[in-house]
C-alpha positions as CSV (number, residue, x, y, z in Angstrom):
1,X,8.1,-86.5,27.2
2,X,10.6,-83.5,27.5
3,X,9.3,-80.6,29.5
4,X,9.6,-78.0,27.3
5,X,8.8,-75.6,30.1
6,X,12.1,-76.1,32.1
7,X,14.3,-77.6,29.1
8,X,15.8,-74.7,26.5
9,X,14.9,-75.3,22.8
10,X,17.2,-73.8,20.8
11,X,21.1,-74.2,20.5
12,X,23.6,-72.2,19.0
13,X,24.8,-74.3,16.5
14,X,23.6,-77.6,14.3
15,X,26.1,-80.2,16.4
16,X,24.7,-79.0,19.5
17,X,21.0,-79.3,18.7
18,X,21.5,-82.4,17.8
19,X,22.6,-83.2,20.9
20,X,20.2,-81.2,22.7
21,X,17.2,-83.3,20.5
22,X,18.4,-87.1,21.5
23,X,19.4,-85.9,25.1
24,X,16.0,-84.0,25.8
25,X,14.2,-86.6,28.0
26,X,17.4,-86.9,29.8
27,X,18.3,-83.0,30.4
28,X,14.5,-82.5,31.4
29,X,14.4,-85.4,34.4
30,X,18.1,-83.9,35.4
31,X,16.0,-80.4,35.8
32,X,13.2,-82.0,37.7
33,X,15.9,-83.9,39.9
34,X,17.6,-80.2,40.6
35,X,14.1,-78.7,41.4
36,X,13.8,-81.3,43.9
37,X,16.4,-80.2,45.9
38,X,15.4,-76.2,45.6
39,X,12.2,-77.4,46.8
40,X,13.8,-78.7,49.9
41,X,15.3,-75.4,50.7
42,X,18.8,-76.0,49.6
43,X,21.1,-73.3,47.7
44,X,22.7,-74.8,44.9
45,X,25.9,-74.1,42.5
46,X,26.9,-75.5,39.6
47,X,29.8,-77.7,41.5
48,X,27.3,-78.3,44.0
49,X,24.9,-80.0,41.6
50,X,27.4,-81.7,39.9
51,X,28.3,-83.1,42.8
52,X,25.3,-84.2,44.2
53,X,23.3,-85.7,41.4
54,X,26.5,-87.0,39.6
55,X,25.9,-84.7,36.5
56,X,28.1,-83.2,33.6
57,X,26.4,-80.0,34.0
58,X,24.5,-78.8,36.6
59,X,24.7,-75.2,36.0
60,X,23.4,-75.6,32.6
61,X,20.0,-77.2,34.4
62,X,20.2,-74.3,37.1
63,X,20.3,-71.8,34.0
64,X,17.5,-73.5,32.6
65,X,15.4,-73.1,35.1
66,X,16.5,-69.8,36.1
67,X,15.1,-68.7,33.0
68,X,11.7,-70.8,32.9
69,X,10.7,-70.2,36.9
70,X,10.0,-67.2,38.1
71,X,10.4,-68.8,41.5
72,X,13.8,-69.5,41.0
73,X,16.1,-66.7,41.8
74,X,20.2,-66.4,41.8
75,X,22.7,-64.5,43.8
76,X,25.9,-63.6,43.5
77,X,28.2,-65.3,46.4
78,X,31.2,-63.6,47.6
79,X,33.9,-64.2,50.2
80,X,36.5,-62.0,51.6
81,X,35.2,-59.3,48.6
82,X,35.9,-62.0,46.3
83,X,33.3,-63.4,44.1
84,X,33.1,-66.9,44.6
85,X,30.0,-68.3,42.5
86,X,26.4,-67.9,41.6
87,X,23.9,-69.7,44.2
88,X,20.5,-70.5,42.7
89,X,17.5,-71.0,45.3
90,X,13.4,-70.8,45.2
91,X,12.2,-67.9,46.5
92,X,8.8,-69.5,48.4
93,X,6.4,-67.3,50.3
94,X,6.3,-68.0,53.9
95,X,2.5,-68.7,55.2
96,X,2.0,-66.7,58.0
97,X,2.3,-67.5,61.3
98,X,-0.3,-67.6,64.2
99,X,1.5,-64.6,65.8
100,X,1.4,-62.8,62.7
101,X,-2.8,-63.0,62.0
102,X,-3.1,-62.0,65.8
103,X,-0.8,-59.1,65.1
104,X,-2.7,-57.9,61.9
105,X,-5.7,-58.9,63.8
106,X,-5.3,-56.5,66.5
107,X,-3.8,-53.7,63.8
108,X,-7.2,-54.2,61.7
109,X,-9.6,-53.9,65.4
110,X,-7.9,-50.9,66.0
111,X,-8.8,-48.8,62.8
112,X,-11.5,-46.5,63.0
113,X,-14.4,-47.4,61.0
114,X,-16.4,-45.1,58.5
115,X,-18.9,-42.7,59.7
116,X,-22.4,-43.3,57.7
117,X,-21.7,-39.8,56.0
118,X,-18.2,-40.9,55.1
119,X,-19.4,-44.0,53.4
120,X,-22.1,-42.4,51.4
121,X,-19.7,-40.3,50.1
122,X,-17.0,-42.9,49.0
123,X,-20.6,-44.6,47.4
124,X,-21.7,-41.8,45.5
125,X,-17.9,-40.9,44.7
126,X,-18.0,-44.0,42.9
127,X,-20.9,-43.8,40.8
128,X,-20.4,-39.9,40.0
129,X,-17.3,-40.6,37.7
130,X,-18.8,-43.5,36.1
Protein backbone atom coordinates (compact mmCIF):
# COMPACT_ATOMS: atom_id res chain seq x y z
CA UNK A 1 0.00 0.00 0.00
CA UNK A 2 1.67 3.33 -0.87
CA UNK A 3 1.03 6.15 1.56
CA UNK A 4 -0.36 8.56 -0.43
CA UNK A 5 0.00 10.99 2.48
CA UNK A 6 3.84 11.26 2.62
CA UNK A 7 4.48 9.89 -1.16
CA UNK A 8 3.97 12.87 -4.06
CA UNK A 9 1.51 11.91 -6.87
CA UNK A 10 2.19 13.60 -9.68
CA UNK A 11 5.37 13.86 -11.91
CA UNK A 12 6.41 16.17 -14.41
CA UNK A 13 6.59 14.19 -17.19
CA UNK A 14 5.14 10.58 -18.65
CA UNK A 15 8.72 8.66 -18.13
CA UNK A 16 8.92 9.80 -14.69
CA UNK A 17 5.37 8.75 -13.58
CA UNK A 18 5.93 5.75 -14.71
CA UNK A 19 8.54 5.36 -12.57
CA UNK A 20 7.02 7.01 -9.70
CA UNK A 21 3.83 4.26 -10.30
CA UNK A 22 6.03 0.85 -10.04
CA UNK A 23 8.49 2.41 -7.41
CA UNK A 24 5.54 3.70 -5.03
CA UNK A 25 5.59 1.00 -2.37
CA UNK A 26 9.28 1.44 -2.38
CA UNK A 27 9.56 5.45 -2.17
CA UNK A 28 6.76 5.30 0.51
CA UNK A 29 8.72 2.68 3.15
CA UNK A 30 12.09 4.92 2.24
CA UNK A 31 9.78 7.98 3.67
CA UNK A 32 8.63 6.02 6.76
CA UNK A 33 12.34 4.81 7.22
CA UNK A 34 13.48 8.72 7.13
CA UNK A 35 10.65 9.67 9.55
CA UNK A 36 12.04 7.26 11.78
CA UNK A 37 15.10 8.95 12.26
CA UNK A 38 13.32 12.65 12.65
CA UNK A 39 11.42 10.97 15.19
CA UNK A 40 14.56 10.15 17.11
CA UNK A 41 15.65 13.74 17.15
CA UNK A 42 18.12 13.72 14.42
CA UNK A 43 18.66 16.61 11.71
CA UNK A 44 18.91 15.31 8.49
CA UNK A 45 20.33 16.39 4.80
CA UNK A 46 19.98 14.92 1.78
CA UNK A 47 23.77 13.45 1.87
CA UNK A 48 23.04 12.61 5.23
CA UNK A 49 20.10 10.33 4.34
CA UNK A 50 21.77 9.04 1.59
CA UNK A 51 24.16 7.99 3.57
CA UNK A 52 22.54 6.43 6.30
CA UNK A 53 19.71 4.45 4.80
CA UNK A 54 21.80 3.58 1.61
CA UNK A 55 19.37 5.55 -0.77
CA UNK A 56 19.46 7.22 -4.30
CA UNK A 57 17.68 10.08 -3.03
CA UNK A 58 17.12 11.13 0.20
CA UNK A 59 16.28 14.57 -0.33
CA UNK A 60 13.59 13.80 -2.64
CA UNK A 61 11.91 11.72 0.63
CA UNK A 62 12.82 14.75 2.93
CA UNK A 63 10.94 17.09 0.22
CA UNK A 64 8.20 14.81 0.36
CA UNK A 65 7.55 14.98 3.62
CA UNK A 66 8.36 18.43 4.01
CA UNK A 67 5.48 19.06 2.07
CA UNK A 68 2.90 16.45 3.57
CA UNK A 69 3.87 17.12 7.59
CA UNK A 70 3.33 20.01 9.06
CA UNK A 71 5.67 18.73 11.77
CA UNK A 72 8.44 18.57 9.64
CA UNK A 73 10.25 21.78 9.22
CA UNK A 74 13.67 22.87 7.24
CA UNK A 75 16.36 25.31 7.80
CA UNK A 76 18.79 26.74 5.97
CA UNK A 77 22.49 25.70 7.35
CA UNK A 78 25.39 27.97 6.92
CA UNK A 79 28.99 28.04 7.83
CA UNK A 80 31.49 30.79 7.80
CA UNK A 81 28.41 32.94 5.96
CA UNK A 82 28.35 30.32 3.49
CA UNK A 83 25.34 28.32 2.86
CA UNK A 84 26.12 24.85 3.28
CA UNK A 85 22.72 22.84 2.96
CA UNK A 86 19.11 22.49 4.01
CA UNK A 87 18.64 20.45 7.37
CA UNK A 88 15.15 18.91 7.77
CA UNK A 89 13.99 18.10 11.45
CA UNK A 90 10.42 17.59 13.42
CA UNK A 91 9.49 20.27 15.27
CA UNK A 92 7.82 18.20 18.60
CA UNK A 93 6.33 20.09 21.49
CA UNK A 94 8.16 19.62 24.58
CA UNK A 95 5.69 18.37 27.53
CA UNK A 96 6.23 20.44 30.37
CA UNK A 97 8.29 19.90 32.99
CA UNK A 98 7.55 19.59 36.78
CA UNK A 99 9.30 22.89 37.38
CA UNK A 100 7.34 24.51 34.77
CA UNK A 101 3.51 23.48 36.31
CA UNK A 102 4.83 24.60 39.75
CA UNK A 103 5.96 27.91 38.11
CA UNK A 104 2.57 28.49 36.29
CA UNK A 105 1.07 27.05 39.39
CA UNK A 106 2.34 29.68 41.64
CA UNK A 107 1.70 32.52 38.60
CA UNK A 108 -2.07 31.28 38.47
CA UNK A 109 -2.33 31.42 42.85
CA UNK A 110 -1.23 34.69 42.65
CA UNK A 111 -3.88 36.37 40.42
CA UNK A 112 -6.55 38.21 42.00
CA UNK A 113 -9.85 36.65 41.67
CA UNK A 114 -13.16 38.33 40.58
CA UNK A 115 -15.17 40.32 42.85
CA UNK A 116 -19.00 38.97 42.90
CA UNK A 117 -19.96 42.40 41.16
CA UNK A 118 -17.19 41.90 38.67
CA UNK A 119 -18.48 38.59 37.66
CA UNK A 120 -22.02 39.53 37.30
CA UNK A 121 -21.04 41.97 35.08
CA UNK A 122 -18.83 39.81 32.71
CA UNK A 123 -22.31 37.37 32.99
CA UNK A 124 -24.75 39.78 31.96
CA UNK A 125 -22.13 41.30 29.44
CA UNK A 126 -22.48 38.04 27.88
CA UNK A 127 -25.97 37.65 27.47
CA UNK A 128 -26.68 41.48 26.60
CA UNK A 129 -25.12 41.17 23.10
CA UNK A 130 -26.58 37.99 22.32
Amino acid sequence: MIHETILHQKENNEFSESFLKENGQKFSNQCIQVLRLLYKGMKLTAKQTNDILNIADGGRRLRDLFAFRSDVKKQVRYTNGKKEGVEYFLDIPKQPTKLDLQIWWDEHLKEKPLTIPQQLSLYENQYRDA
